[in-house]
N, C-alpha and C positions, 0 to 999 in steps of 0.2 A: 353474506351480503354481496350484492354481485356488485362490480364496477361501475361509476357513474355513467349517466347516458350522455353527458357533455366531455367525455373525456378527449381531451387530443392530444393522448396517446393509446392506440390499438395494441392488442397482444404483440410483440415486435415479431417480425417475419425474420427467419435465421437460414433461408436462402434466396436471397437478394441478390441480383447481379450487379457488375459493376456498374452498368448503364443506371440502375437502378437504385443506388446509392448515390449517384451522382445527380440525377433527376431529384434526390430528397433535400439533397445541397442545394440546389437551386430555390425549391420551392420556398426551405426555409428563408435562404436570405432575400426572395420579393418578399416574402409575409414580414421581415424583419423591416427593409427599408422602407415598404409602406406604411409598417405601422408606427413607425418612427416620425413620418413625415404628417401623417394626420395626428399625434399629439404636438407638434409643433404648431400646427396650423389653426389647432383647435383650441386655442389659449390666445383670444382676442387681445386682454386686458389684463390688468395687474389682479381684479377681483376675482379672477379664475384660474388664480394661480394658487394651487396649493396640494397639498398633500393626496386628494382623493384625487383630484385632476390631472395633474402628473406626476407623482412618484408610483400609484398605483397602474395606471395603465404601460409605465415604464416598467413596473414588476411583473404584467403580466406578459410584456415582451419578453426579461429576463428569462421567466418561468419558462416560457418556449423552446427558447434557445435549450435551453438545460435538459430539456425533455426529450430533444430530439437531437442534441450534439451529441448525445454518451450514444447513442443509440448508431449513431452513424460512424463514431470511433470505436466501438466494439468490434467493429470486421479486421481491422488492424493487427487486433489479436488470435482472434477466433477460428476465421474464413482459410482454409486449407489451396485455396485458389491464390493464387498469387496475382492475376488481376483484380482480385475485388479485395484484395488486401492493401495493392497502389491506388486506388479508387476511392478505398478509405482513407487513406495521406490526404491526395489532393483534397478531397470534399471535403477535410477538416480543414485543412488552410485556407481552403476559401470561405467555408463559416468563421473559421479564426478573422480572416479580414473583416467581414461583415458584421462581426461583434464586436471590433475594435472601431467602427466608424462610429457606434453608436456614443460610446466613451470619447468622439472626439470633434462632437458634434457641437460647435458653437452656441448656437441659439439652445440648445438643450440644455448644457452647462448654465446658460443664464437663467434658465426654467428652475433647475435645478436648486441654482445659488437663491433664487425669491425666495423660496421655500423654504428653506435652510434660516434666511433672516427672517421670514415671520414668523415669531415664536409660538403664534395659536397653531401653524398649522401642524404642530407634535403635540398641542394641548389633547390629553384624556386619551393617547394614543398607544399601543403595548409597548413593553422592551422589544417586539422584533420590528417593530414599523420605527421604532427612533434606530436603531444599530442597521435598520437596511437604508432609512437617509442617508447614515454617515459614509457607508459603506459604498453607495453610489457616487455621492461627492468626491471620497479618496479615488473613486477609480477614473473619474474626469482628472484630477491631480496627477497620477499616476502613469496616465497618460498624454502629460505633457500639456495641458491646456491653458497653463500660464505660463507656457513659452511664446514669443511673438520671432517672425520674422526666420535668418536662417536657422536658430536654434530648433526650431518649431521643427522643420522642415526635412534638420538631419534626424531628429529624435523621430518623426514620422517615418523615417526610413529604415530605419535602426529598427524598430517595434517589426516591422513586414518583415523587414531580413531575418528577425530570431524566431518569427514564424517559418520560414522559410529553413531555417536550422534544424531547429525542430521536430520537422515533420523529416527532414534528411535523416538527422542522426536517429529516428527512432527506425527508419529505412533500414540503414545502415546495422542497428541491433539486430534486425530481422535475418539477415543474412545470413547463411550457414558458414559457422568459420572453421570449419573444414571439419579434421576427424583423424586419429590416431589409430595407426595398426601395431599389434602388438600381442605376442601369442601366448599361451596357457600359463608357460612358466614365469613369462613377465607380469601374469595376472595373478600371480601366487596366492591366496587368500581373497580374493574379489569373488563374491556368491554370482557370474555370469548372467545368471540368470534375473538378477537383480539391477541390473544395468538399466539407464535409460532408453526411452523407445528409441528403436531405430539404433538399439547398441546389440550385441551380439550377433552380429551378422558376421560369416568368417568366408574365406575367400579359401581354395583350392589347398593353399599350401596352407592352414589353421592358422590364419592369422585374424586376431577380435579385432574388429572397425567399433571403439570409441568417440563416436562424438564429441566435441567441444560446445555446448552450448549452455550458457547462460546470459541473461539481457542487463548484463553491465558492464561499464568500459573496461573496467582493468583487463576481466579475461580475455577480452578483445584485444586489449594490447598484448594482453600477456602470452595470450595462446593461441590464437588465431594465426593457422598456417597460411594466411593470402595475405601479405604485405600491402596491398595499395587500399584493402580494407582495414588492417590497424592506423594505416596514414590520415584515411577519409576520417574516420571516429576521432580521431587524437586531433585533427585540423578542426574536425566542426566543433568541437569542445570547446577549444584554444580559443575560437571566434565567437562563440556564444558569451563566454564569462571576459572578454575583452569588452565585448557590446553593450552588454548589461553592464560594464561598468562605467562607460563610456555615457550609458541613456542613463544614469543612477545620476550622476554630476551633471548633466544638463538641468534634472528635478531642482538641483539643490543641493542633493543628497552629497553626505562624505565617500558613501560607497553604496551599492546595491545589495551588502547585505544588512547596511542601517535602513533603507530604505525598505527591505522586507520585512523586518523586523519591527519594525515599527506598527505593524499590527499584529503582532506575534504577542505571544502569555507573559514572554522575558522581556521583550518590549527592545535589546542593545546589542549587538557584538558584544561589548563590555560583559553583560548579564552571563550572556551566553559563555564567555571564553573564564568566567570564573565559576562558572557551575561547571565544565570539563576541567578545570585545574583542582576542585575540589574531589571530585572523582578520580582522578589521575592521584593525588597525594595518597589520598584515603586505599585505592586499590593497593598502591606498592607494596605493601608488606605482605598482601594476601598472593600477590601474581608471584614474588619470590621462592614463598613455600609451592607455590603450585608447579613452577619452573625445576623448582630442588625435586621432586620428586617426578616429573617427568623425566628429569636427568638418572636416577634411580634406575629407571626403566632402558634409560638408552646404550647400547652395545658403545660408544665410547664417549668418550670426555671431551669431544667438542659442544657448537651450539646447536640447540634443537632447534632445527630449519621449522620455515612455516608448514613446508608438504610433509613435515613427519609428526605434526600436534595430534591428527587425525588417529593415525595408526597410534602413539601411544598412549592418547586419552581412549579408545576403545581397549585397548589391554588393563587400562584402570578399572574402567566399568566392569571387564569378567574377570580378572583376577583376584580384585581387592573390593569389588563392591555385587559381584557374585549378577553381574546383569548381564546375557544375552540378548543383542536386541534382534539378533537373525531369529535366534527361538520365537524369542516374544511374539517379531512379527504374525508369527500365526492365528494369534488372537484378535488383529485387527485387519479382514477381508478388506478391501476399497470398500464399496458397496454399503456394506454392513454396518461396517461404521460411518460411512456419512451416513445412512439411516436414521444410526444410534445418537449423533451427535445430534441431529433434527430433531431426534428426540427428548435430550438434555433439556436443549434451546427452549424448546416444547414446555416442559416441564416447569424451567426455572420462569421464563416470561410471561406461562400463560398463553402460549401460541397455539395453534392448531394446524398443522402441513396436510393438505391432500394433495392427491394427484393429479383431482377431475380439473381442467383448466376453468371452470364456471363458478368455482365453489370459493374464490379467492375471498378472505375475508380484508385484508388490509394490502395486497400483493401479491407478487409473482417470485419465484424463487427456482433461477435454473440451474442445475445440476450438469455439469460438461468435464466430467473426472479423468476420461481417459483422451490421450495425445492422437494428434493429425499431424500430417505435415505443413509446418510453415505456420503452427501456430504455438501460443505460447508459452514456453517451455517449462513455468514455475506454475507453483497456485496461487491464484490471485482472486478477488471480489471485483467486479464489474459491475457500479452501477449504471444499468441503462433508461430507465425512468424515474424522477427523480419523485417524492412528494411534495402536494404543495395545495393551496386553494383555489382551485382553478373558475371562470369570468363568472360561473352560474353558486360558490362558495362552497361547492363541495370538495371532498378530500381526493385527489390524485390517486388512485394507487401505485404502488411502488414496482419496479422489477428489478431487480437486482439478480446478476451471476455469479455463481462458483466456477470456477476455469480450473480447472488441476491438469497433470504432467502425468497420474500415476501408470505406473506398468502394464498393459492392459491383457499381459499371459494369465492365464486362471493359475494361482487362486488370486492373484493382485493382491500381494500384503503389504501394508505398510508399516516400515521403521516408527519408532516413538517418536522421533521429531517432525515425519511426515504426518504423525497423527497432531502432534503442537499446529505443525506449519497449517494444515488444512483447519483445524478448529478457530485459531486464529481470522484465517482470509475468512470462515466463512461468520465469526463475530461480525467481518463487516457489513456483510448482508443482511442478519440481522440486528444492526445499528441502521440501516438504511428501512428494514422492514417497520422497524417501531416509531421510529425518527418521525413527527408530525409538525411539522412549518408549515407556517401560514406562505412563505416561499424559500422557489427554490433553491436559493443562493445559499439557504442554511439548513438545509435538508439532511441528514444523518454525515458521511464525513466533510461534509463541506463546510467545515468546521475549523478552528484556527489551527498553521500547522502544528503546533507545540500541542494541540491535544487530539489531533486525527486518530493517532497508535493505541489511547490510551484506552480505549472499551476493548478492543480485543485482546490487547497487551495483556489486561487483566482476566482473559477470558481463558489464557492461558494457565494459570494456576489451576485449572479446575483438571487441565491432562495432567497435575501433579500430584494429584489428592487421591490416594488409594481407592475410595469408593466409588470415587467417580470416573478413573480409571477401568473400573470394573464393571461399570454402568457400560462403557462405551465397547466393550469387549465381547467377543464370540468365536471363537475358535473353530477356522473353516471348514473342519471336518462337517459341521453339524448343518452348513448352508444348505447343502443339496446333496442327493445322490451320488451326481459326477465328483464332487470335489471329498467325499468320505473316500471315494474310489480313490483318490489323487493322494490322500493322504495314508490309505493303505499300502501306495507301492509295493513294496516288495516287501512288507511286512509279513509273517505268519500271523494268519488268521485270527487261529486258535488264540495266540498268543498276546493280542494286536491287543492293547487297552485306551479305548478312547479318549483324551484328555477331557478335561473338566471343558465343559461351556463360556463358562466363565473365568477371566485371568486370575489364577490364583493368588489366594490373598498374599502370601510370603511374595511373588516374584511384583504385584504390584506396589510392595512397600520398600523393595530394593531400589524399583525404579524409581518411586516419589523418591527416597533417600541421595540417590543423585542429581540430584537440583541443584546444586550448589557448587557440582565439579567442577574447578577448571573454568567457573564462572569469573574472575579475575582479568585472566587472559581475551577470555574472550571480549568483555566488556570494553579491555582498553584500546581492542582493534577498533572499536565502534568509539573511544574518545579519539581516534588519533584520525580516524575517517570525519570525523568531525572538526577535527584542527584544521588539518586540509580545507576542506571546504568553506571555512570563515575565510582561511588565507586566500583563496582564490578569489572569494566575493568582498573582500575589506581590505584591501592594501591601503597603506596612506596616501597615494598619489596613482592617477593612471598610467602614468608612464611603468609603477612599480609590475604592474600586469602583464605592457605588452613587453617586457625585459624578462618576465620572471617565467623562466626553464621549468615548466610545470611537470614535466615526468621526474625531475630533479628533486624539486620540491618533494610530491608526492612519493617517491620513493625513502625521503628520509623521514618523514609522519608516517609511512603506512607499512613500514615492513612486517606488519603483525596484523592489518587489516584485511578485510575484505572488500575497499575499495567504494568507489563514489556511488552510487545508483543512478547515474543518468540524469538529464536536466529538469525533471519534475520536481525535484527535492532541492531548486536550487536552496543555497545559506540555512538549509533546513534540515541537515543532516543528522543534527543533533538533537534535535526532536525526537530520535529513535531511543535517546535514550531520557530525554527529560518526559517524554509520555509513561514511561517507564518507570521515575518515580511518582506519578500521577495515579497508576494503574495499581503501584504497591502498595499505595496510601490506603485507596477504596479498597483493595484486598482486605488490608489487616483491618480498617475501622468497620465495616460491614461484611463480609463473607466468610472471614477466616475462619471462626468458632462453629458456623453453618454452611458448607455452602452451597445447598441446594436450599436455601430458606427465600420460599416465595416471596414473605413481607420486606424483605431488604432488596432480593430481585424489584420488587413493583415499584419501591422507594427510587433504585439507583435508575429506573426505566422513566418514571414521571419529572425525576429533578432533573436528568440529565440527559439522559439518552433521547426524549422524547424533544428535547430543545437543540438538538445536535453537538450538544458537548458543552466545555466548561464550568468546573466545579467554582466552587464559592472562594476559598481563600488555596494559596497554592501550598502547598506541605512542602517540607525539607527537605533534605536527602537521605534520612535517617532511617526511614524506612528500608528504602531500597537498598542503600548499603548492607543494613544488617541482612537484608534476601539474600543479598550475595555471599554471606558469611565473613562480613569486613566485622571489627568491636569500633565501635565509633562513637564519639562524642558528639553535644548537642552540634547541629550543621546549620548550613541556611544556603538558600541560590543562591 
């Protein structure tokens, strides 16, 4: 089925120049303020106040915005230019501004509010036309509309400036924080050649240029050799969660992270800080033995630092759990197995992937696996067209990107976790692909945060499952010519025996079998990255904020974390792991016993996926725990 003929959105164009990104910014926000301005003008009287009248052509303004904002924020990441990558900042701040006037638009609100009190005009109407009224209202609220006077006025100010933060501190991630030189013997056991792009580069006297990059703040503080950029990230941070809490008590609110939460699954700070204390209690006894036997391993009798977990949870894996995963790597080409995974996808949802760009049945789906300069550095899903019913009621199709970092020297193998990592981001692509909203406010993750993680979270169990493990497997010899060639080296010939095609069954049931390792520790970086984060967004007083020594703080919650993710995740940190018991529940009630079973694929695709999330009643913790290899009694959030 080809794409509708009313669509407005075109295949997106992926070289763009800066002017020309800029020019999409504009156009968008005339098409935003006019059309803003003729449904205000276009509502004479009280009897043409309702539901079809305005919240509808307000949603098909939303719809817009959504379609063409991802679209213009994707250069951020992408674009190897570094002008069209500032080009992408500003043009988002300036549609940031132009979507925030519409939320703060008087006479709208009062449109708004009619509607809301006449009770016919939700009469016979879906569950997503009542939760996008409400969802509109909160965000006139939200945006300060029942402030009068100077309140009004600094809260309008406030909102500009943490755009204006924002778009800095994601600025500021972008930046190269420098690079480590350090030669063979300091790299004692580092596979070289397995380095990130733009690593193994050696200079005269053999010395490896290391890289530092990754896009969150700790390792910018932590490791970042240019000082006046750990200053800039650690200042704009300070500012942002000072503001936010500052606009959160203007609302009303005790704090900004009740005030997030309050449309959140947990719905409290409270909710939230007793579902990380019941996690936190429950882990202890499992992180002890985990700890005991990393100690086991360690040449002496102090503490096992954080930069030493790596090194002796990998001596775990090949001494005591018989797992290689440099070997392994061989069975999973880049290439090949994103192929393969497209093809899982395929299988379990009933999908269909071509290549012909004309032949799209529900979408678009771009693949961008190997690294450029100045772009971004992990794997990630980028939705840039969202779905939705567009003026003529047919269905939007979808675009959505896969963005990866991997190595791009042949053969490109990836480690088992870069095979999680990638199957993961690209579950969200296909949560965006299947995801069918009437709009696009609730279109595949646009979804609450407490359950954004939870469809791929769980998609992850499928890289645990022997068979399907083996599903996703090809061992690079068999790719091509060139790379049989690669794999023969320096082998004799005669002697050279091909390995199997397929990941052997014994080495894929080693790997499923470490699932569990060392999962303790790791989990409570992620309670303690989430302690942090309420304490910053929920002090009892504002004053508590702008006094409280935040590197101080966060170094005594997180000396075992991995650190905050940037300001997109505000008070939300902990969603990484309450999706997580979300994702464990549907594992074990629907896929565990099958999990390539189409009839529970279609089930979990129609109830959930296809409405942008949120299951029915929320499950305990009980699941998840036991995933982790905790013994636990009955639980509750």
């Amino acid at each position: 089925m080809s794409e509708p003929a009313t669509c407005i959105c075109p295949i997106p164009r992926l070289d763009i120049s800066a002017e020309g990104l800029e020019e999409q910014a504009k156009d968008l926000i005339s098409h935003t303020e006019q059309a803003t301005a003729r449904l205000i003008s276009s509502c004479r009287d009280n009897t043409s106040v309702n539901f079809e009248t305005i919240i509808v052509p307000l949603a098909h303004t939303d719809n817009r915005v959504k379609a063409r904002v991802q679209y213009i924020a994707l250069f951020q990441a992408i674009s190897p230019s570094p002008d069209v990558r500032k080009a992408s900042s500003r043009a988002i701040s300036l549609v940031d501004r132009a979507y925030l006037k519409i939320f703060q638009n008087e006479k709208l609100l009062t449109l708004v509010c009619r509607v809301r009190k006449n009770n016919s005009s939700t009469n016979n109407r879906s569950e997503e036309d009542v939760r996008l009224l409400s969802k509109f209202h909160w965000k006139f609220i939200e945006n300060g509309m029942h402030l009068t006077g100077p309140s009004r006025d600094r809260f309008t100010w406030i909102s500009h400036r943490l755009i204006e933060l924002r778009v800095k501190f994601m600025e500021t991630l972008g930046l190269d924080p420098g690079c480590l030189w350090k030669n063979k013997q300091q790299l004692a056991g580092v596979p070289l050649n397995k380095l990130s792009a733009g690593a193994g580069e050696h200079d005269r006297e053999g010395l490896y240029r290391i890289p530092l990059k990754r896009p969150i703040t700790n390792l910018i503080l932590a490791e970042c050799r240019v000082p006046d950029t750990r200053r800039e990230a650690y200042l704009h941070f300070r500012e942002i969660v000072v503001l936010r809490d500052e606009a959160a008590r203007l609302l009303g609110f005790p704090s900004f992270a009740v005030q997030k939460l309050t449309q959140q699954m947990l719905g409290s700070p409270g909710r939230v800080n007793d579902f990380l204390e019941l996690l936190q209690n429950a882990l202890k006894p499992l992180v002890e033995k985990e700890i005991a036997k990393l100690h086991e391993l360690a040449d002496n009798e102090g503490p096992i630092h954080l930069w030493d977990f790596d090194f002796y949870h990998t001596r775990i894996l090949q001494e005591q759990n018989n797992v290689d995963h440099e070997y392994i790597s061989q069975w999973f080409p880049a290439r090949v197995t994103v192929e393969r995974m497209l093809g899982l996808y395929g299988e379990l949802f009933g999908l269909r992937f071509e290549k012909e760009q004309d032949s799209a049945l529900i979408g678009y789906l771009y693949t961008d696996i190997f690294p450029r300069a100045g772009t971004y550095n992990h794997a990630a899903n980028f939705n840039i067209y969202p779905s939705f019913l567009d003026t003529d009621g047919k269905q939007a199709p979808v675009v959505t990107a896969l963005v990866c970092n991997v190595p791009q020297a042949e053969p490109a193998l990836l480690r088992h976790a870069k095979v999680v990592s990638i199957f993961h981001e690209l579950g969200h692509g296909i949560h965006d692909l299947v995801g069918k909203s009437r709009y696009a406010t609730f279109h595949g993750h646009r979804t609450v945060t407490d359950f954004t993680e939870a469809p791929s979270q769980l998609l992850e169990y499928w890289c645990w499952t022997p068979e399907c493990l083996r599903q996703l497997s090809c061992h690079y010899s068999y790719v091509s010519p060139e790379l049989y060639s690669h794999w023969l080296g320096g082998r004799e010939v005669r002697n050279a025996t091909q390995p199997p095609m397929e990941l052997p069954l014994v080495l894929a049931q080693n790997l499923g079998a470490t699932k569990q390792l060392n999962q303790g520790i790791l989990t409570l970086r992620q309670v303690a990255s989430s302690k942090f984060d309420m304490q910053v967004h929920n002090p009892d007083f504002h004053h508590d904020i702008e006094r409280m020594h935040i590197p101080e703080v966060y170094n005594s919650l997180l000396e075992t974390t991995t650190g905050l993710s940037g300001p997109a995740i505000e008070a939300g940190y902990y969603s990484y792991l309450y999706t997580r018991t979300l994702a464990a529940d549907i594992w074990s009630s629907r896929f565990k016993d099958s999990p390539m079973s189409r009839q529970a694929a279609k089930r979990y695709r129609q109830q959930i996926l296809n409405h942008g999330g949120i299951p029915g009643e929320a499950p305990t913790s009980d699941t998840y725990l036991q995933d982790l290899g905790c013994k636990v009694l009955t639980t509750s959030v």
